[in-house]
C-alpha positions as MATLAB code, in Angstrom:
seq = 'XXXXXXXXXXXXXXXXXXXXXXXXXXXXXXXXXXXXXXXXXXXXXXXXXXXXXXXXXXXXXXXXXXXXXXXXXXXXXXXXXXXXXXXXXXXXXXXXXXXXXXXXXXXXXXXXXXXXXXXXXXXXXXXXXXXXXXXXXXXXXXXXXXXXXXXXXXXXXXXXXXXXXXXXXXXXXXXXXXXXXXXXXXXXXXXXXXXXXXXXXXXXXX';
ca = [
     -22.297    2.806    8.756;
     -22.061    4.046    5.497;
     -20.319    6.990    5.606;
     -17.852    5.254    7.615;
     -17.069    2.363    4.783;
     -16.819    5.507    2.357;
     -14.263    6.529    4.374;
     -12.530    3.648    4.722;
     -12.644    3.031    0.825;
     -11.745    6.991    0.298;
      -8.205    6.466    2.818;
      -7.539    2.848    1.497;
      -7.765    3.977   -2.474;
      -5.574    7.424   -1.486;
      -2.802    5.386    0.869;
      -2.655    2.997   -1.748;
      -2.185    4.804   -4.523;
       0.558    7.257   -2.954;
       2.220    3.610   -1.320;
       2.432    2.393   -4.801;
       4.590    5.107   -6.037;
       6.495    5.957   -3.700;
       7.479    2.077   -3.541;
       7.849    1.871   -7.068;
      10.200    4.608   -7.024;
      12.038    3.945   -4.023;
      12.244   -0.049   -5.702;
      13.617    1.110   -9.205;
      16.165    3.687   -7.345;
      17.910    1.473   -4.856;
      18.191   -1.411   -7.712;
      19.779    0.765  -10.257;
      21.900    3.192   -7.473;
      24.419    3.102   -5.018;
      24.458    5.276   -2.323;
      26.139    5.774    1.328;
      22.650    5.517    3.214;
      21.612    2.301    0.873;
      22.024   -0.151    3.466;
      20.504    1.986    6.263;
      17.137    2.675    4.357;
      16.973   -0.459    3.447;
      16.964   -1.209    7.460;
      14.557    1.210    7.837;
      12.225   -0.458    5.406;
      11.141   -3.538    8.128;
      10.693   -1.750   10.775;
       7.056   -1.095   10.336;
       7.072   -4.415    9.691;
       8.458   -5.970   12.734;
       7.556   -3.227   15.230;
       4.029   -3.310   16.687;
       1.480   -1.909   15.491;
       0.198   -0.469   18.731;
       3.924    1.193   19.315;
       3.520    2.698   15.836;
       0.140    4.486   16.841;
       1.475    5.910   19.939;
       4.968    7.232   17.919;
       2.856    8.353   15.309;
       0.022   10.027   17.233;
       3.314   11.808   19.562;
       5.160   13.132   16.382;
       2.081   14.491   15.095;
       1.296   15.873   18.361;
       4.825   17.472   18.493;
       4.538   18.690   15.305;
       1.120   20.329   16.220;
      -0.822   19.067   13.659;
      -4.687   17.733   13.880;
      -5.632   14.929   14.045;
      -8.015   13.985   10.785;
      -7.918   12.472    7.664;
      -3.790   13.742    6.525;
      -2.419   12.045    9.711;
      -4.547    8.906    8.550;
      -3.283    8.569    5.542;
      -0.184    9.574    6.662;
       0.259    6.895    8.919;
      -1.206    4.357    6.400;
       1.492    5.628    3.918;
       4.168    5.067    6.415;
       3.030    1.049    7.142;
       1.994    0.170    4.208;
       5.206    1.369    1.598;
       7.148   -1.066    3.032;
       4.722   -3.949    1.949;
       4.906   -2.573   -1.620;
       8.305   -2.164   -1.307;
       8.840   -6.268   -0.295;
       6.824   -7.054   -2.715;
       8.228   -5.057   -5.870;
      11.652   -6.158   -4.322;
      10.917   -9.935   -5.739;
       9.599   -9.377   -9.044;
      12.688   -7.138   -9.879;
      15.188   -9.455   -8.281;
      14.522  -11.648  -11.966;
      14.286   -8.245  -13.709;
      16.874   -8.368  -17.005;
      18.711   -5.506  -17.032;
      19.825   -6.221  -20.922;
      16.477   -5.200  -21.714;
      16.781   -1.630  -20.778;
      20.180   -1.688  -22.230;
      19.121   -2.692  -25.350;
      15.804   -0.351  -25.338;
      19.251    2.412  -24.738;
      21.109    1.207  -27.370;
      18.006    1.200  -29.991;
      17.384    5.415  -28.884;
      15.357    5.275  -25.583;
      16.324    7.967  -23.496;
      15.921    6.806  -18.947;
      12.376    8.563  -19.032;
      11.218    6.282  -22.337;
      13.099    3.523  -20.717;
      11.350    3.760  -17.722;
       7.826    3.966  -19.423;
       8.053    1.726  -21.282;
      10.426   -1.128  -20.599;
      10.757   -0.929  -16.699;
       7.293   -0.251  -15.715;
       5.542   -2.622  -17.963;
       7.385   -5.555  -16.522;
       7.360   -4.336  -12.847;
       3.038   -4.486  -13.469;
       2.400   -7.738  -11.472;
       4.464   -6.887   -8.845;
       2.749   -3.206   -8.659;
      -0.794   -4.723   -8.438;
       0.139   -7.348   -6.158;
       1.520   -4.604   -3.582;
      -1.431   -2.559   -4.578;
      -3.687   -5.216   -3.405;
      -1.661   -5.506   -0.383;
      -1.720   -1.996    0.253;
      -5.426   -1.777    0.130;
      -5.955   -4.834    2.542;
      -3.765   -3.372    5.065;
      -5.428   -0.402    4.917;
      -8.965   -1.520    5.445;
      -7.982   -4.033    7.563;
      -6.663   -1.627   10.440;
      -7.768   -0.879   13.703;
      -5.086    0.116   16.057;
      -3.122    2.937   14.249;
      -6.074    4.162   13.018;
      -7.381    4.449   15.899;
      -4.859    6.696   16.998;
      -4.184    9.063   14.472;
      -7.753    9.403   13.542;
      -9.883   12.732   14.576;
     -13.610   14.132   15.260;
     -15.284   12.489   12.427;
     -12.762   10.486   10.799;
     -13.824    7.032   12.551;
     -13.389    4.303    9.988;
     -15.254    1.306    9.773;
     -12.722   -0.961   11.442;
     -12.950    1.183   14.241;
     -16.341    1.175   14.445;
     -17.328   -2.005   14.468;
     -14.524   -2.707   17.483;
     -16.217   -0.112   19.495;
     -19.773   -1.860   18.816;
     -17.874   -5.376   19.728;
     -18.607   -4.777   23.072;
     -21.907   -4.299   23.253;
     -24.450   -4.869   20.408;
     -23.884   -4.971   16.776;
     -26.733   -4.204   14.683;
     -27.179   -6.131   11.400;
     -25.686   -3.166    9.190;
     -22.676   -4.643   10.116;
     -23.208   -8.317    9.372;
     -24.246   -6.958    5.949;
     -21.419   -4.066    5.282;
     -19.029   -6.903    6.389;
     -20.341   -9.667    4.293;
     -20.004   -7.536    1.058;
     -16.691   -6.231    1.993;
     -16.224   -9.839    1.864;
     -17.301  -10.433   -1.200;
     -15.634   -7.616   -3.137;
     -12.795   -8.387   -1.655;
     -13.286  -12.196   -3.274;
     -14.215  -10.781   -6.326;
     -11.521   -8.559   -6.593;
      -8.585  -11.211   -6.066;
     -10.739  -13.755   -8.512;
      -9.969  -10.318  -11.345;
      -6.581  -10.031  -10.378;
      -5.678  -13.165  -10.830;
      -7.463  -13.630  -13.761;
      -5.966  -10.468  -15.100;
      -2.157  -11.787  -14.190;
      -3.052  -14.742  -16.158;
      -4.159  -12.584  -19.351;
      -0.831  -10.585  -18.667;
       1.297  -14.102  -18.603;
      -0.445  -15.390  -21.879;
       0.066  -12.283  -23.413;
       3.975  -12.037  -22.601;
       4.414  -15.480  -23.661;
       2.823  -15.141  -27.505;
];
């Protein structure tokens, strides 16, 4: 039971941390850019959302049988990747809808070239919004069952799985105990976040 938290943790922490920047990119481009296939990404952005997650499995588990590829650990996170970037997206989406673009202007006008500009003006300010879809990103990614289930291979069972295959018949108390301290790291870890966002707000307003 173990080894399959570890490798829940080990696909959560790698889907979440290639989620959050390709959101954050994608985010910053289609604010500051115009483009002819704007509108139709953007479309494309909610349907992971608003399809099924069983319907994604199957697609997902016949485009990566099409493309010949094994099933394993890549196709997991690939398919977490794929579910989960929206989320961050959404989420990043709101904190830079109030985002003052005379800032970055006037970190321009004072030298900053688009890369300083970035670092240090942009990103700073899109933080809560990054750890909030971070978060997100993480809790999706444990929390799934069905595309996982599809997309995973020989070996690559994650916990979620496992414990809905032992649903049926009986479930040993390594469960009860894995799944209470998910549980409570999962508490704990919303308790630091939101005392860190308050740090961060104190902080911005001195």
């Amino acid at each position: 039971m173990i080894d399959y938290m570890i490798l829940t943790i080990e696909l959560a922490a790698v889907s979440t941390i290639i989620s959050v920047v390709l959101g954050t990119l994608a985010t910053i481009c289609m604010y500051r850019y115009d483009f002819k296939l704007k509108k139709f990404i953007d479309s494309l952005l909610y349907i992971p959302i608003v399809i099924p997650e069983l319907v994604i499995g199957i697609a997902s588990l016949a485009a990566f049988t099409l493309m010949g590829f094994s099933m394993g650990f890549a196709t997991l996170v690939f398919a977490h990747v794929t579910f989960c970037v929206p989320f961050v997206i959404i989420t990043l989406r709101a904190r830079i809808a109030d985002f003052d673009r005379s800032i970055e202007e006037a970190a321009m006008d004072l030298g900053a070239n688009q890369w300083h500009t970035l670092k240090r003006v942009t990103l700073p300010m899109l933080v809560p919004g990054i750890i909030s879809g971070a978060f997100l990103s993480i809790t999706l990614s444990v929390d799934d069952v069905i595309i996982s289930y599809f997309v995973c291979g020989a070996g690559q069972i994650t916990f979620p799985i496992k414990v809905y295959g032992m649903v049926r018949g009986k479930i040993s108390t390594d469960v009860y105990a894995l799944s209470s301290l998910i549980m409570f790291v999962i508490i704990f870890t919303y308790l630091m976040y939101f005392l860190v966002k308050k740090v961060f707000l104190k902080k911005r307003e001195a």
